[in-house]
LOTITOR-456880 format. One record per residue (C-alpha): residue number from 0; x negated, y negated, z. Coordinates in steps of 0.25 Angstrom, whole numbers, plus 5000, padded with zeros to 4 digits. Example, Ala and Ser with C-alpha at 12.3 -4.5 7.8 and 13.67 -1.06 7.14 Angstrom:
BEGIN
   num      x      y      z
     0   4951   5018   5031
     1   4945   5004   5029
! end
This chain:
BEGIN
   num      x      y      z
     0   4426   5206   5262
     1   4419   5193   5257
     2   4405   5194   5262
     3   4404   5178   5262
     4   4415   5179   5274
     5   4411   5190   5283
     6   4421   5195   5291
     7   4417   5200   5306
     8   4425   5208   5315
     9   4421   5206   5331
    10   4425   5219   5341
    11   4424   5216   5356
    12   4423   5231   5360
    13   4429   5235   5372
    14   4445   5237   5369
    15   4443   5233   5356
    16   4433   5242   5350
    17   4434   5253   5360
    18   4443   5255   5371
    19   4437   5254   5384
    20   4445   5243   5389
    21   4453   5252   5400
    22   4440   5260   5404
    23   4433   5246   5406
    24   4445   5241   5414
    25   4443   5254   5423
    26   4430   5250   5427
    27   4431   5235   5428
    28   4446   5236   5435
    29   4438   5245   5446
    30   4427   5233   5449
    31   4437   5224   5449
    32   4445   5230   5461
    33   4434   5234   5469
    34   4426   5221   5468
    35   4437   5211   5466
    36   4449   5217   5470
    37   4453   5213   5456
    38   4463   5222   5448
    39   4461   5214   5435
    40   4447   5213   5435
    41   4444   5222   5421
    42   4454   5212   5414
    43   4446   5201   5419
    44   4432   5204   5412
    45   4436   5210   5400
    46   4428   5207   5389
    47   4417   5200   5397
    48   4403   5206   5396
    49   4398   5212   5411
    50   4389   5202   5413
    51   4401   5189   5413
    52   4407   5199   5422
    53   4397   5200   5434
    54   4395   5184   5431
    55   4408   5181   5433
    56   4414   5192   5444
    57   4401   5198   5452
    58   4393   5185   5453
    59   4384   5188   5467
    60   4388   5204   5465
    61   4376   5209   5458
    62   4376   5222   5465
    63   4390   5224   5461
    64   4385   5221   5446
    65   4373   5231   5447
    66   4384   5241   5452
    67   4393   5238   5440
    68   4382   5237   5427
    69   4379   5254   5428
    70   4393   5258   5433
    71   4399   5251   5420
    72   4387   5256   5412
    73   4392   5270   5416
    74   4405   5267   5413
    75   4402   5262   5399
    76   4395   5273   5395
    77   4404   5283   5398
    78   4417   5275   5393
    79   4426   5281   5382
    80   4423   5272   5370
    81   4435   5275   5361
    82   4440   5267   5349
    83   4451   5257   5351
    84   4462   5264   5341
    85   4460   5260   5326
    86   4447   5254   5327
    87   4438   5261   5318
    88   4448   5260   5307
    89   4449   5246   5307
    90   4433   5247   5308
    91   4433   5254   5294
    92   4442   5243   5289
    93   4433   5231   5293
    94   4421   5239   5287
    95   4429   5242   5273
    96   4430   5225   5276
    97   4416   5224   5278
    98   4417   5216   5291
    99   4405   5213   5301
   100   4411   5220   5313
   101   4405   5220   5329
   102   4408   5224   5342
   103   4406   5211   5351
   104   4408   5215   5365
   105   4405   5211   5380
   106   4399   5223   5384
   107   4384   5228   5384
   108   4375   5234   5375
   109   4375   5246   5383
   110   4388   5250   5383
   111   4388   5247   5369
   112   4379   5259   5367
   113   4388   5269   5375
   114   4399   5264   5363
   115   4391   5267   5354
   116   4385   5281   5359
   117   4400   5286   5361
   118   4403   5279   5346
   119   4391   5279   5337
   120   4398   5274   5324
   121   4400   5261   5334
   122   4386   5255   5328
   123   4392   5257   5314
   124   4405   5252   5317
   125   4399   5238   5319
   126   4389   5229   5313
   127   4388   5221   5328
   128   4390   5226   5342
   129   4387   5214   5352
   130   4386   5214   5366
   131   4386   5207   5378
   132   4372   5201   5378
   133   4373   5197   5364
   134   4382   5185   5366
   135   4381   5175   5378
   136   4394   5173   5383
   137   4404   5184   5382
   138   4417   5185   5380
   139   4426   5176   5381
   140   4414   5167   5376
   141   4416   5170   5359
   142   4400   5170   5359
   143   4401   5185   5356
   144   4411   5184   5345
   145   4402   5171   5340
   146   4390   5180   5340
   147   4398   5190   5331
   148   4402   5179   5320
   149   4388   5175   5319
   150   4383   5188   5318
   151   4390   5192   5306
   152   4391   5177   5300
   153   4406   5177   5302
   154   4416   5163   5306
   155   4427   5164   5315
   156   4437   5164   5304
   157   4431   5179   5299
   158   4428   5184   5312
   159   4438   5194   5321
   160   4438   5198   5334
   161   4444   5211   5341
   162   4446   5209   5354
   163   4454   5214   5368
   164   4451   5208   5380
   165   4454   5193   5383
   166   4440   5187   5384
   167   4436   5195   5372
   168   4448   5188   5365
   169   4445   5174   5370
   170   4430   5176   5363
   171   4436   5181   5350
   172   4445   5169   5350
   173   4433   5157   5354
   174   4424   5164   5344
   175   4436   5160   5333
   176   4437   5173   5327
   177   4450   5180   5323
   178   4453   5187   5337
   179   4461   5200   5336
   180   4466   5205   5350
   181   4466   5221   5354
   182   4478   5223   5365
   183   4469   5236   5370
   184   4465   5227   5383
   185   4474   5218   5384
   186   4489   5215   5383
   187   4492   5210   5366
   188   4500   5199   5371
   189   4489   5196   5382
   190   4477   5194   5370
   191   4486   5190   5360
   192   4483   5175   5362
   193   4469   5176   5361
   194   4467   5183   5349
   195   4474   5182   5334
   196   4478   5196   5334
   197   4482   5205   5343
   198   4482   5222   5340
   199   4483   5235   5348
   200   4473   5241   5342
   201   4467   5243   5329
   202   4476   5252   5322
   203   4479   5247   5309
   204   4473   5237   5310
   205   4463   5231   5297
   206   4455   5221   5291
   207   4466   5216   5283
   208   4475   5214   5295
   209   4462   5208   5304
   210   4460   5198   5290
   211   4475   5193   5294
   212   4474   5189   5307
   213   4476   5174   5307
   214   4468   5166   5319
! end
């Protein structure tokens, strides 16, 4: 790769990276019904960090908020944390590349650590991991994504973005990267148009065929 025209690849994590999706949507499905009486509510704040969550939903429900942070810091930290299939292998590929890679993602620093306690080899993996307080707007905001480009000195034109959930899609899209939609979470003909690409997984997938995704 020319070293002029650094080339970086950005990972929102949950869904993408790893796949928690379904376990998150156990948790959050449950809060929903009970509070709500929503049956969607998961769906709703997916790929929003907690703290746009209680701005936006439990607003004037602070004991509620001080009853959710520990339960979904217990269910963090002892979450399965498995890799989404291929995903290592097109890892090795982006490194024989020489690509900056990162992990942006709405959740927190803490969780973050319970990732990499079950998955050491994570703070090899990437040269970046940022999380929620590193950006001041999440997602759908492209501030996170932004971040990422200016980190590694990277344009829009040789930036890409993995993403799953909607939100998370829409912030690839403003940042003007090369958005590359995972149907882990969400329907492939749901995401399809808000990305530029849509896969299942990472199977097969490579640099080469990452380079030919057209915007």
């Amino acid at each position: 790769m020319d070293n002029d025209n650094p080339i970086a690849v950005l990972f929102d994590f949950d869904g993408v990276v790893m796949d928690t999706e379904s376990q998150y949507s156990l948790f959050w499905h449950r809060i929903g019904v009970e509070h709500f009486g929503m049956d969607d509510f998961e769906d709703r704040i997916k790929g929003t960090t907690l703290a746009s969550i209680f701005a936006k939903y439990f607003t004037g429900k602070e004991q509620l908020q001080a009853e959710i942070i520990p339960a979904l810091d217990r269910y963090e930290q002892q979450m399965a944390y498995e890799y989404i299939p291929g995903f290592l292998d097109f890892m090795d590929d982006l490194r024989r590349h020489g690509c900056h890679t990162a992990i942006v993602t709405s959740s927190g620093e803490r969780k973050m650590q319970a990732v990499c306690r079950a998955h050491p080899e994570m703070k090899t993996l990437f040269h970046h991991i940022f999380t929620d307080k590193m950006f001041r707007a999440s997602k759908p905001a492209p501030d996170c994504y932004l971040l990422g480009m200016e980190t590694f000195g990277t344009t829009p034109e040789t930036t890409y973005v993995f993403e799953d959930s909607f939100n998370g899609l829409k912030a690839g899209l403003a940042s003007g990267a090369v958005v590359i939609g995972l149907s882990t979470t969400n329907p492939a003909d749901a995401i399809a148009p808000l990305c530029h690409l849509v896969i299942p997984d990472f199977q097969g997938f490579t640099f080469d065929k990452m380079k030919r995704v057209d915007k």
